[in-house]
C-alpha positions as CSV (number, residue, x, y, z in Angstrom):
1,X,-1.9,4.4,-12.1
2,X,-1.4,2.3,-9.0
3,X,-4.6,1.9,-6.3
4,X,-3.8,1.4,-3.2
5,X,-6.4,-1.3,-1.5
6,X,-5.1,-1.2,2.0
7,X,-8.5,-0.9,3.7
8,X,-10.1,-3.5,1.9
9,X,-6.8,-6.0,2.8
10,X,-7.2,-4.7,6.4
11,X,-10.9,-6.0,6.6
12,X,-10.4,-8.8,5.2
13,X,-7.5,-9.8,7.9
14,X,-9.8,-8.1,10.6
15,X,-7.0,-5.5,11.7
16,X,-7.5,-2.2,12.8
17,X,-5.1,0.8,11.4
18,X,-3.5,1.3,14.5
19,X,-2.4,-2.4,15.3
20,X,-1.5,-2.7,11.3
21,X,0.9,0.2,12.0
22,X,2.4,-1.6,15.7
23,X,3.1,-4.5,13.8
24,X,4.5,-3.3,10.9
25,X,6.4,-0.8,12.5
26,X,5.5,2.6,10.8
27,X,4.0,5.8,12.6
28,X,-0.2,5.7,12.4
29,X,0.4,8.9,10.3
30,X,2.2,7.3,8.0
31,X,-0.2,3.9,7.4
32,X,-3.0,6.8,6.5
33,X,-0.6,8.1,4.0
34,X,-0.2,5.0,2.3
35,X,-4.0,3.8,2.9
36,X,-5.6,6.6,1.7
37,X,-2.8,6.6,-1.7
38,X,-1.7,9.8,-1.1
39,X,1.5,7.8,-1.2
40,X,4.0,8.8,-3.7
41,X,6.6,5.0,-3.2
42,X,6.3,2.6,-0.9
43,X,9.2,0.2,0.3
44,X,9.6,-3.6,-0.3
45,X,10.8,-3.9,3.1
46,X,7.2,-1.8,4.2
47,X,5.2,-4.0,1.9
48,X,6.7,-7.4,2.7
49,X,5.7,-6.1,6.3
50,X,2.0,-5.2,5.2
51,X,1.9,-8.6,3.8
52,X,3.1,-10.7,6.5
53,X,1.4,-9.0,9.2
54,X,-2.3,-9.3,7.1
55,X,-1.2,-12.7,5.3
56,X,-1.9,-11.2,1.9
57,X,0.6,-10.6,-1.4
58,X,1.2,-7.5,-2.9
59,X,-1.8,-8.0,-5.9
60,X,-4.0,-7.9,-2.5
61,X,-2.6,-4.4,-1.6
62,X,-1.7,-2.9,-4.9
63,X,-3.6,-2.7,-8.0
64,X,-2.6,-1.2,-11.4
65,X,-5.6,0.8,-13.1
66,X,-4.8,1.4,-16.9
67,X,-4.9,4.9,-18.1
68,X,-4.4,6.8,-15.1
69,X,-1.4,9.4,-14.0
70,X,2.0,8.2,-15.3
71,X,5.3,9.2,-13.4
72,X,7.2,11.8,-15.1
73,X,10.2,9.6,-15.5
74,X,8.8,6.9,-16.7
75,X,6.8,9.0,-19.8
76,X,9.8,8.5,-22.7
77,X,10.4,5.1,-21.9
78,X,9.4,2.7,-25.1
């Protein structure tokens, strides 16, 4: 399962939800989405903007937490 550390990346950087969604040029709505990981995908172009705008990488955004939900089509794979 994928966690979504937005917030924590946010502090860090000292920017609010609202200028994080100005700069990165996605609706407030949609930041919370993504924030809160109700999120089902995100984009590279979205996350390269995430990145940029908080001066982070994607490990600093995303983690991976073993033995959580897998995606249905990813369940067969070897």
């Amino acid at each position: 399962m994928i966690e979504i550390d937005l917030d924590v990346a946010m502090a860090k950087a000292g920017v609010r939800a609202g200028e994080l969604a100005d700069r990165i040029g996605i609706t407030p709505q949609n930041l919370s989405v993504l924030k809160n990981g109700r999120a089902k995908a995100i984009r590279f172009s979205t996350l390269s903007a995430i990145c940029n705008a908080l001066g982070c990488q994607p490990g600093d955004v995303l983690r991976f937490v073993p033995g959580g939900e897998t995606a249905p089509d990813c369940e067969d794979e070897p």
